[in-house]
N, C-alpha and C positions, 0 to 999 in steps of 0.2 A: 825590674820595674822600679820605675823611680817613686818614690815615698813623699808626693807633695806636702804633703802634712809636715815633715820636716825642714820645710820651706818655710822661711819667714814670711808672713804676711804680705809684709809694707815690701821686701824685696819682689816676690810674684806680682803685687802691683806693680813696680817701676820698670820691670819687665817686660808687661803688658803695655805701658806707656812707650818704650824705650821702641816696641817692636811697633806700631803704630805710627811714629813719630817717624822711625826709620822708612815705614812702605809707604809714608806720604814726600818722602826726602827721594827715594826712587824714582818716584812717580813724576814729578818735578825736575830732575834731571832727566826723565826719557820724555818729558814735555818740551824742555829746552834744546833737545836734539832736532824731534820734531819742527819745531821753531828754523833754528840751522840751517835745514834742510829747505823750509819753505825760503828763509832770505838767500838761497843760493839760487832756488829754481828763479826766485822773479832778478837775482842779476843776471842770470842765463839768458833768460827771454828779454831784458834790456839791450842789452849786448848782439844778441838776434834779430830786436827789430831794427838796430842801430846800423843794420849790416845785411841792407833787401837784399833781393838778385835784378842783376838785369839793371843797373843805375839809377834802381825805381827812388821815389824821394820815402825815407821812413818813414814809417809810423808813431802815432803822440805815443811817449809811455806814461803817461801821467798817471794813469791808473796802477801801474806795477810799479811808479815811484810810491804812489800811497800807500799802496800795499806792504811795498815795504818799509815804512815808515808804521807803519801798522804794527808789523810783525816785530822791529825794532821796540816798538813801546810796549810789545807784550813777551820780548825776551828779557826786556829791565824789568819787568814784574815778575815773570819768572825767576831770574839770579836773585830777587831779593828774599822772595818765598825761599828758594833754594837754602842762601845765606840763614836768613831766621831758621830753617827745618835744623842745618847742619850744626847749628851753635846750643840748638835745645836738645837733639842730641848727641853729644858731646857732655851737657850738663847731666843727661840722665843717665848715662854709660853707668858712671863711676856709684851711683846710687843702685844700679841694676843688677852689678856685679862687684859684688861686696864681699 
């Protein structure tokens, strides 16, 4: 059994931060997968309606350009989140594990 007592304070704090910081850094990169996924489906279904059957004339995508335009501005908020999570830590590694 391990002997927290013999654990520095300030270190099991920056431990706790360090692992917090890290499950919000995961979390943020399996968002931007997410993300990924949704701007492929709507180039799929661009490309789909751009290509009827039968020499029909296609259909607007206007709405799946939005969308993806959408999903564009919330994978740039996501990389940044991502960025700031990875740099803070990074900062608290070396404070965690001392």
């Amino acid at each position: 059994m391990l002997d927290l007592d013999t654990i520095d304070a300030s270190v099991l704090l920056f431990r706790g931060q360090y692992a917090t910081v890290r499950g919000a850094h995961e979390d943020e990169k399996k968002r931007l997968s997410i993300l990924c996924g949704r701007l492929q489906s709507d180039a799929t279904m661009v490309l789909r309606r751009m290509q009827p059957d039968n020499d029909d004339v296609p259909e607007s995508v206007d709405e799946l350009i939005a969308s993806a335009r959408k999903t564009l501005d919330d994978m740039q908020s996501c990389v940044t989140q991502i960025e700031s999570l990875a740099k803070q830590r990074a900062e608290l590694k070396p404070l965690a594990w001392r």
